[in-house]
MARRO-353877 format. One record per residue (C-alpha): residue in one letter; x, y, z; residue number from 0. Coordinates in pm, 1 decimal. Each point is the difference from the previous one (the first is absolute). Layout:
N
   r         xx         yy         zz     k
   A          X          Y          Z   NUM
...
END
This chain:
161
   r         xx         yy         zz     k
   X     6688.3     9470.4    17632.7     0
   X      271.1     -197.5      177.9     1
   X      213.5      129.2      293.1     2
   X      378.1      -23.3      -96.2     3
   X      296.2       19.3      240.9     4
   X      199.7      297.4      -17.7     5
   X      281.4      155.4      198.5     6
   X       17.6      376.3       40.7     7
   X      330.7      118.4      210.8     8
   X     -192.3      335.4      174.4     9
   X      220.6      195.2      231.2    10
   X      270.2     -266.2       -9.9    11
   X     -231.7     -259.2      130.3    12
   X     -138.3     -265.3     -247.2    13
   X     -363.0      -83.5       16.7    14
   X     -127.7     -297.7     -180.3    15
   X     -323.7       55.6     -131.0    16
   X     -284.3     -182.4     -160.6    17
   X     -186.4      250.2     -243.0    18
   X     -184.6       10.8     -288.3    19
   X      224.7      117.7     -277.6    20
   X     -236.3      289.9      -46.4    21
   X       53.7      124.8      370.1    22
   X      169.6      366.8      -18.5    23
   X      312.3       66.3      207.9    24
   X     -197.5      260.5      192.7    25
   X     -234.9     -289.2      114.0    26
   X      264.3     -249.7       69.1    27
   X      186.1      276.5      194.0    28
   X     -320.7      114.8      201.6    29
   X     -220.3     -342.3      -31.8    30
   X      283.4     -279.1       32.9    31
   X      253.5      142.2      163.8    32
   X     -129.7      215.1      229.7    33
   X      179.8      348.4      -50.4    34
   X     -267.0      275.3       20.2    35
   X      227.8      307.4     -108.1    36
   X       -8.0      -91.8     -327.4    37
   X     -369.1      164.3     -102.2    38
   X     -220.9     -119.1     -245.7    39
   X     -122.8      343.3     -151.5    40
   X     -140.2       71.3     -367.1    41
   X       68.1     -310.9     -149.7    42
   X       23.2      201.9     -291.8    43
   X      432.3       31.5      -11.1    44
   X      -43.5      400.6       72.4    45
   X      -31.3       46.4      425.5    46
   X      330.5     -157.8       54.9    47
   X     -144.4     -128.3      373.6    48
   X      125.2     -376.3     -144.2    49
   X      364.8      109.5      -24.0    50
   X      276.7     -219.7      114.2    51
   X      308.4      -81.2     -153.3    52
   X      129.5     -254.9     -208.7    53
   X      386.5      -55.4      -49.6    54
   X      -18.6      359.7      162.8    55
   X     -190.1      144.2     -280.9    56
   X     -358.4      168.5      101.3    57
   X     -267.1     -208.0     -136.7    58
   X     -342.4       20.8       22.1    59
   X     -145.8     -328.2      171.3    60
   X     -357.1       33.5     -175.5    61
   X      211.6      -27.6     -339.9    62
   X      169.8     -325.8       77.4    63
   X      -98.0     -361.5       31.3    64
   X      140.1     -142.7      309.9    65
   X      128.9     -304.5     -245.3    66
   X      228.5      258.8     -185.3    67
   X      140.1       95.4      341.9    68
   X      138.0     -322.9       56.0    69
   X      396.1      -18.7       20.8    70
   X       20.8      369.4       63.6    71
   X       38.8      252.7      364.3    72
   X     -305.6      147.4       92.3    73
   X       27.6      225.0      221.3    74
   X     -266.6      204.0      181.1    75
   X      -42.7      248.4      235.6    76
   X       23.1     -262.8      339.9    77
   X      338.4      -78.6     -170.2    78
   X      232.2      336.4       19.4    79
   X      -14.6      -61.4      353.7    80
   X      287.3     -118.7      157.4    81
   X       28.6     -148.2      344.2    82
   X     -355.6      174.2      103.6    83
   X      148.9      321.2     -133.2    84
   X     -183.7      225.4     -269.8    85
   X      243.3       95.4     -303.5    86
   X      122.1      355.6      -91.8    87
   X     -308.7        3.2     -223.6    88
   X     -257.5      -93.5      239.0    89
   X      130.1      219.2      290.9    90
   X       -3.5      301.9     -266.7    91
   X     -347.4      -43.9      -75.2    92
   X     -109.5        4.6      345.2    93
   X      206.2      302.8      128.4    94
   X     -119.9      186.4     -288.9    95
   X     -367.1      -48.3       48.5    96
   X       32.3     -183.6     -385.4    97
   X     -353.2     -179.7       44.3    98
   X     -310.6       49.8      186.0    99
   X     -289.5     -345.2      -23.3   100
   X      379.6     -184.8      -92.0   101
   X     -172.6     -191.1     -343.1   102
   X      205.1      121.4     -198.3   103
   X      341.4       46.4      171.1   104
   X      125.7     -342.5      -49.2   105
   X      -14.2      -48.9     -337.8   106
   X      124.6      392.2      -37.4   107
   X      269.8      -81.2      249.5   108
   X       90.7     -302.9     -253.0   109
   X       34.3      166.0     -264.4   110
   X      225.8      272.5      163.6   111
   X      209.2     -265.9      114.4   112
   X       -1.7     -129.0     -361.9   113
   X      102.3      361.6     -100.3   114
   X      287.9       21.0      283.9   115
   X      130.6     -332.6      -47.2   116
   X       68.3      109.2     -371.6   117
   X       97.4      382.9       58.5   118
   X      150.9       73.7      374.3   119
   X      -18.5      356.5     -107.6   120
   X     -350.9      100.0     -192.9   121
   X      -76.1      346.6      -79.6   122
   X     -338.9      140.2       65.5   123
   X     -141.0      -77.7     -328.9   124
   X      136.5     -403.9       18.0   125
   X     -160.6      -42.4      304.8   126
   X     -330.6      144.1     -137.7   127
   X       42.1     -222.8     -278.0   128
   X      126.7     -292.8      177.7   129
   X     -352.5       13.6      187.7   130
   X     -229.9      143.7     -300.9   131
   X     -150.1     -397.8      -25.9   132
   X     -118.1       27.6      371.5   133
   X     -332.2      202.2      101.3   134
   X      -31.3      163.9      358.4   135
   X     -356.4      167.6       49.3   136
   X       52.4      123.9      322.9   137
   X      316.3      261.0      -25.7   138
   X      168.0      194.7     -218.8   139
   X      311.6     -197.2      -76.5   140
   X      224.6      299.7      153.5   141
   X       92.6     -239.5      274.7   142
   X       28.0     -286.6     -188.2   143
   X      246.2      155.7     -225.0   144
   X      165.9      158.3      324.5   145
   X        0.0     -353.2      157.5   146
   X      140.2     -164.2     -303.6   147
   X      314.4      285.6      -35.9   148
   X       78.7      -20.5      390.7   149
   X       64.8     -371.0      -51.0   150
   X      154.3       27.3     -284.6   151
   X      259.6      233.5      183.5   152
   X       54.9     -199.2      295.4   153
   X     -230.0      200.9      225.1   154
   X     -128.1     -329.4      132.5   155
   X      297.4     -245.6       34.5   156
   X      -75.9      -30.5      350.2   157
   X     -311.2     -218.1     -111.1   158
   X     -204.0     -106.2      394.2   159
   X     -327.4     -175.0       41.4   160
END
């Protein structure tokens, strides 16, 4: 099949890409970009490892071509950064211990900024659902959850690297 130019705008940054048309937004992420925290999991839609977020909706990468990502933000975990230092999110999750082999924390911490960018103040039972499309094997979502609420309540304003 024939490589076609396409221009994805990832973490404010345009890339121009030739891809086959067929070529996932996980693998143009990982593959043609270069941005590894974006994981290629199941493959199946269910692990939620792929997440990033589009417009700054949480979408599963494994679920969309990279052709019908065109014209859109895509922003991934390298990209709520800013100027080297780690957002709210991504300072929560570490302080709480929210991950242990890390495969699944960016696309979890995706889609709780997804969840915060939508609700600033989630109850308990949001922020479980706001998550329910992501799959950690290694804890037991207590500190996830506890991660998720601190941000959401300013705990980690302060954001440092």
């Amino acid at each position: 099949m024939e490589k076609r130019l396409l221009t994805l705008n990832v973490n404010g940054q345009d890339y121009e890409l030739y891809i086959n048309p067929k070529t996932l937004l996980v693998e143009a992420i990982r593959d043609h970009i270069g941005l590894t925290g974006t994981k290629r999991g199941c493959d199946t839609v269910s692990c939620g490892a792929c997440t990033v977020m589009i417009d700054g909706m949480a979408v599963k990468s494994c679920s969309v071509l990279a052709m019908q990502a065109e014209g859109y933000r895509i922003t991934t975990v390298e990209g709520l950064e800013v100027n080297g230092k780690l957002a709210p999110i991504q300072k929560a999750f570490i302080d709480n211990g929210s991950y242990q082999c890390g495969f699944c924390a960016p696309g979890m911490i995706m889609s709780a900024q997804a969840l915060l960018n939508e609700n600033k103040n989630p109850t308990e039972w949001e922020i479980k659902e706001g998550i329910e499309g992501n799959i950690c094997r290694c804890t037991g979502y207590n500190s996830i959850v506890r991660a998720i609420d601190g941000a959401a309540k300013g705990k980690y304003t302060e954001a440092k690297s």
